[in-house]
N, C-alpha and C positions, 0 to 999 in steps of 0.2 A: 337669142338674147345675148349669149358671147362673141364677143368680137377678137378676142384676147384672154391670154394665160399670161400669166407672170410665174417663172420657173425658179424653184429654189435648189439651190446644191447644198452639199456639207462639207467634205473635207477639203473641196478648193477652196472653203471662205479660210484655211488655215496656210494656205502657200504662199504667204506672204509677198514679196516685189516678183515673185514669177504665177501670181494668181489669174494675171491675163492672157498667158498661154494656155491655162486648162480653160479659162473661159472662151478660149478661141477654139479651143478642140472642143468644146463641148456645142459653142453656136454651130460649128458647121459637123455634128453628129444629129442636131436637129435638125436640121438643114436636109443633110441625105434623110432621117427616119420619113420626114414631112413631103419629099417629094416623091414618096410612094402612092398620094393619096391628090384629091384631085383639091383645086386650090390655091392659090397664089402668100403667103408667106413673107412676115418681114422680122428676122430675128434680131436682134439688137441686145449690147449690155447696156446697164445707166446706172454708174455707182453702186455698184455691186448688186445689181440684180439683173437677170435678164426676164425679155418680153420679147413673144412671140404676139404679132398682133398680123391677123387676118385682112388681106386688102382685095379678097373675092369673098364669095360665098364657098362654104366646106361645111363638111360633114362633122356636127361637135365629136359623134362617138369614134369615127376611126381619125381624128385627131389624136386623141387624147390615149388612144390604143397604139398608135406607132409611137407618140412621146414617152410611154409607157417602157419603151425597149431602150433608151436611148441611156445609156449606164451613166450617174454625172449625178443625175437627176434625184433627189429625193422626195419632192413635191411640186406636184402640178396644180395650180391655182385659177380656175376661171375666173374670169377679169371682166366687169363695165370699168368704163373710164370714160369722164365727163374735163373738156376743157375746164378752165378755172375761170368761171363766170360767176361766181357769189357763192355765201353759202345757202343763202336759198335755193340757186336752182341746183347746187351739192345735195340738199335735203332731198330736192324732189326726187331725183336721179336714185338714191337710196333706200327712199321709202317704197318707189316702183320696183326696185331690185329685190327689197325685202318680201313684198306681197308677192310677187313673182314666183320667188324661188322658195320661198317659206308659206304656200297660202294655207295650209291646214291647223297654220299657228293662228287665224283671225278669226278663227268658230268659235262660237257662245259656246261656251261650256257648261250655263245654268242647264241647261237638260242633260249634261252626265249628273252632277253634282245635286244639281235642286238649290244651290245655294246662291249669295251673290257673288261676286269678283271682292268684295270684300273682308268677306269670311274665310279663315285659314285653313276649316278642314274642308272646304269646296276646292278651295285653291291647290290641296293636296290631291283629292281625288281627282280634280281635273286634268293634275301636271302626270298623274300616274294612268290617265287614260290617255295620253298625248294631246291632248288639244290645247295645255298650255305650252308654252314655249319660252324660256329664260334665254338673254340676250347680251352680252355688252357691247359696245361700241371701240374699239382700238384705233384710236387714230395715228398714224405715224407722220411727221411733220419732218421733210427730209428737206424741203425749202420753207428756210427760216423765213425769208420774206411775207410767207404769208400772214393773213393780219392777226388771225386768232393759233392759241396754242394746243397742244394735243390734249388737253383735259379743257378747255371750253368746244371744241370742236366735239369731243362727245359726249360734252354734254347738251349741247344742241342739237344734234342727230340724233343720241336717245328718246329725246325730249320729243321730236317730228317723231321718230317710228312710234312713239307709244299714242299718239295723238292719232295715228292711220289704223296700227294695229292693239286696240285696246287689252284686249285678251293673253298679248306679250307682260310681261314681267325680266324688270333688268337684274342680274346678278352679277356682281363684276368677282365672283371668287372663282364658284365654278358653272358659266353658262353652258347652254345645250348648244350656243349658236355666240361664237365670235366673227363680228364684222368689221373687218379691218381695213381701215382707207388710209392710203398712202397718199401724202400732198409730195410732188414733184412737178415735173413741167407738166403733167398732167396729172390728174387725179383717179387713183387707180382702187375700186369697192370688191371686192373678195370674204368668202367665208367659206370656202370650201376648200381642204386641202387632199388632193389626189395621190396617192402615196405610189411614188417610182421608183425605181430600180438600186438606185443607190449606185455607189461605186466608184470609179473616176473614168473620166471619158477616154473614150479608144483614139490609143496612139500615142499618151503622156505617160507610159510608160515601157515604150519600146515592141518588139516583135518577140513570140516563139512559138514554135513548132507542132504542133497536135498530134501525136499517131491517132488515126481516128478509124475507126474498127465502126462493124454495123450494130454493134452491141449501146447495151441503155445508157455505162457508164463513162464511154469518152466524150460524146456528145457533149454532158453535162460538165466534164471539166475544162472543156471549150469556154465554154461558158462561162464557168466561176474565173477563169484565167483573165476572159476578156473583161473582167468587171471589175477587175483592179487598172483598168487601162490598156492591157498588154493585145497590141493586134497579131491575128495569128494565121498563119499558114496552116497545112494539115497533110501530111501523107496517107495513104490505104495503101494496102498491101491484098494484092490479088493474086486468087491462085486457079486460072484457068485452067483445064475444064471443070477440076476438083469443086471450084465457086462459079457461078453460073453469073450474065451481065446483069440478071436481078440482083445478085447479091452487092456488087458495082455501083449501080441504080439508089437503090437503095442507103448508100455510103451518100452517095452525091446529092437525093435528097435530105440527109440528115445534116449537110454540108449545108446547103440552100436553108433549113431552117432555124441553125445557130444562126447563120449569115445575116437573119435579120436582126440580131442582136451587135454584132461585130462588126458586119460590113464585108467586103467581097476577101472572099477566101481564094487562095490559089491553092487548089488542092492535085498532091500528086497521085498518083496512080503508079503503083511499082508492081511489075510481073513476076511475082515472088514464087513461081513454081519451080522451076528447074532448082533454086536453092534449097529451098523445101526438099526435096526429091533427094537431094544431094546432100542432104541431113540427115535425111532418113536413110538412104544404105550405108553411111558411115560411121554412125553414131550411135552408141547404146540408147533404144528405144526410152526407157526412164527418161532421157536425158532431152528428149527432143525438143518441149515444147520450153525449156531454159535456153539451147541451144538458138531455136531460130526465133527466141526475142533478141537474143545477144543483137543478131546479124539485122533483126530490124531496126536495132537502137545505132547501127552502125551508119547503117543507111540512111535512114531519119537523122541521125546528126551532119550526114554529109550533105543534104540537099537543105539544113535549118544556117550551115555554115555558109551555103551558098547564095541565100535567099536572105540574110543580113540579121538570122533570129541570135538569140542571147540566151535560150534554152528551150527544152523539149519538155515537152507536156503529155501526160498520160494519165489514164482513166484508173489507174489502179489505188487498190483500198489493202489494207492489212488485212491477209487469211483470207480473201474471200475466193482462190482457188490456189491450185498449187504454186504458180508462177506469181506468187503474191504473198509468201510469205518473207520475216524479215531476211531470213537469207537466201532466198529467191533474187528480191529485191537488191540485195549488197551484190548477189554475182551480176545480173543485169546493170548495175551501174559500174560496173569495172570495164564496162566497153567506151565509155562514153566520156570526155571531159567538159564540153558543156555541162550545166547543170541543167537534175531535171525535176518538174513541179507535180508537182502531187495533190492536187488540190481537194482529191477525193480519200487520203489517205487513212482516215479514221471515222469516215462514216461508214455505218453499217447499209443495206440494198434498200431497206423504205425509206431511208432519209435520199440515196440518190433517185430513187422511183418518182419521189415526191416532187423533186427538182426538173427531173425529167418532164412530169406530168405539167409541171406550171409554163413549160418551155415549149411544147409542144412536139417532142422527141422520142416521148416514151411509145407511143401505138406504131412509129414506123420502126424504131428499135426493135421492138418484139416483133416483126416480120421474119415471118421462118423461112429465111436465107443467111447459109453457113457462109461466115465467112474462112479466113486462111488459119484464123490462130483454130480454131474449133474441128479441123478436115483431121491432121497429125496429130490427135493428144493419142498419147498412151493411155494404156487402162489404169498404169499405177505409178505415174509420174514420182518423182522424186520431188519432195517438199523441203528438203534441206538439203538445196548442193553445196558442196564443199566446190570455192573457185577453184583451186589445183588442178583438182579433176576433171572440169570443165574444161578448163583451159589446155589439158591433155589430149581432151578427148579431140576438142577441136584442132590439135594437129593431124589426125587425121584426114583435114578437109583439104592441108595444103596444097594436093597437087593442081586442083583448079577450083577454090572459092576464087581466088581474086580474079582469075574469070568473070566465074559467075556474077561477083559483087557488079565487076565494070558494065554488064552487060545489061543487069537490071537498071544499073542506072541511065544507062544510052537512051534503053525504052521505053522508058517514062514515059507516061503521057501527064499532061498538065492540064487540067482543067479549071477554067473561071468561073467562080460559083458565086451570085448575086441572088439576093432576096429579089424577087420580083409581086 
């Protein structure tokens, strides 16, 4: 029955003389979601709306399930649309639209009720077992040319549905069902509004860096990052043999499954053993698991510098381990001068679980493979380091971290990671 969606945004309708660059990054974010699925596609804007209109045959439900990812988006609208050939044959086109997609609103109701259509407590019982259906007509008249205006247009289309479907009833304060026909160079009928992602489209707001762990909570800050527009890279930090290539694996699917929200990730892969190792014989054990985030925030800013990001992104939350507390947190940002987002930083673990879950990250998250930060934790970590200290401690690494440092990063391996 659909041939066409008409998509609505929100806060690019506020970006005033630069509003056709988000709607440019937002056409071709549908563009990539929609060439995942089989199909032919014609995205287009028209005076501040865009339309996605179908010029094969495609599948409505994984349509509307990849537009569903495409961040920009706050409602998806399935769409008839009829040339401007009268409004009669306007009427027909909507009345078919109406019975189609509404037909359990044209049952008699005298056998719930016993009453007629025109007694008010039938009318009530009927509307309270569903088989009545309240209605308005919204017309929006966006070419003036046309010959009637948006209040005789519905009241003429009211007028045909209630003549097709008797058993409708119009309310124009609060209906079960608003049908809303937009007159343009075509004539576009809608009443169903698909609720998406929201956000602003990826890439209108620049590039940063992910450290992304196999854990439930970086994933998801992937995610909340890319959904204010920001496309992002991602580093892992692997610690061969200590973490096994499932644990690897397992990174790089959780990579592949943001990615269909984001778009292709260039994710690094850093050999973080020998530094690890070399933390651990030099370094007061308390201290460890402050110690080798320093050196991952070092590394991760050196390859977000490289790669053209504006800051580093990470999964962490207030208190939720020891490397998470607020002075946890102050020593780990003293390595770093990019800034870094935090996009998780005050929710509690069922609000990110629950993000997780609607993302589709949380069952391979939970897969019981350790990653590097989890191999070195101490049994009684230090929850309040003093930086001085830290910063003491870590002269003892001088005689060869920066070694080390150059060597992980030589070894990198980089991997391309595509929703497919």
């Amino acid at each position: 029955m659909f041939s066409a969606f008409l998509i609505k945004y929100g806060e690019i309708g506020i970006k005033g003389k630069n509003r056709y660059l988000f709607e440019e990054a937002l056409v071709h974010q549908i563009k990539y979601a929609l060439s995942r699925i089989d199909g032919e596609f014609e995205v287009k804007v028209n005076q501040g709306r865009v339309y996605v209109e179908a010029l094969s045959d495609f599948d409505f439900d994984d349509a509307v399930t990849e537009l569903k990812t495409v961040f920009g988006i706050v409602g998806i609208c399935p769409v008839v649309y009829v040339e401007d050939e009268g409004i009669e044959r306007l009427a027909e086109v909507v009345c078919d639209y109406m019975k189609k997609t509404y037909p359990d609103s044209d049952k008699s109701f005298n056998a719930v009720s016993g009453r007629s259509a025109e007694e008010p407590a039938g009318f009530e019982a009927s509307k309270k077992s569903g088989r009545i259906t309240t209605f308005k007509v919204a017309a929006r008249r966006a070419r003036k040319s046309y010959p009637l205006d948006s209040m005789e247009i519905n009241a003429y289309l009211g007028e045909k549905i209630l003549d097709v479907m008797p058993n409708m009833r119009v309310d124009v304060h609060k209906p079960d069902i608003t049908l809303t026909v937009e007159v343009r160079e075509k004539i576009y009928i809608y009443s169903e509004i698909i609720k998406g992602p929201g956000g602003m489209p990826i890439g209108t707001n620049g590039k940063g860096t992910l450290l992304l762990s196999g854990g439930i909570d970086s994933p998801v800050a992937g995610y909340m990052v890319s959904k204010r527009g920001v496309w992002i890279d991602a580093v892992y930090f692997h610690a061969p043999p200590y973490t096994s290539e499932r644990a690897k694996q397992k990174v790089v699917d959780l990579a592949r499954k943001i990615s269909r929200y984001t778009g292709t990730i260039h994710l690094k892969v850093v050999n973080f053993t020998d530094i690890q190792m070399y933390i651990y014989e030099k370094c007061p054990h308390d201290e460890l698991t402050i110690i080798m985030r320093r050196y991952m925030m070092r590394i991760a800013e050196h390859f977000a510098r490289e790669g053209g990001s504006m800051g580093l992104i990470t999964g962490e939350s207030i208190g939720q381990v020891a490397s998470q507390t607020m002075q946890s947190l102050l020593t780990t940002n003293a390595v770093c001068t990019l800034p870094v987002y935090r996009p998780l930083i005050a929710f509690d673990k069922m609000d990110i679980i629950k993000v997780a879950e609607s993302i589709d990250t949380y069952e391979t998250s939970i897969l019981p493979y350790e990653d590097c930060c989890t191999i070195f934790v101490a049994k009684h970590p230090v929850t309040k380091p003093v930086l001085e200290r830290i910063e003491k401690s870590e002269l003892k690494l001088s005689e060869d971290i920066d070694r080390l440092l150059k060597e992980a990063i030589d070894t990198t391996e980089t991997i391309v990671v595509r929703y497919v």
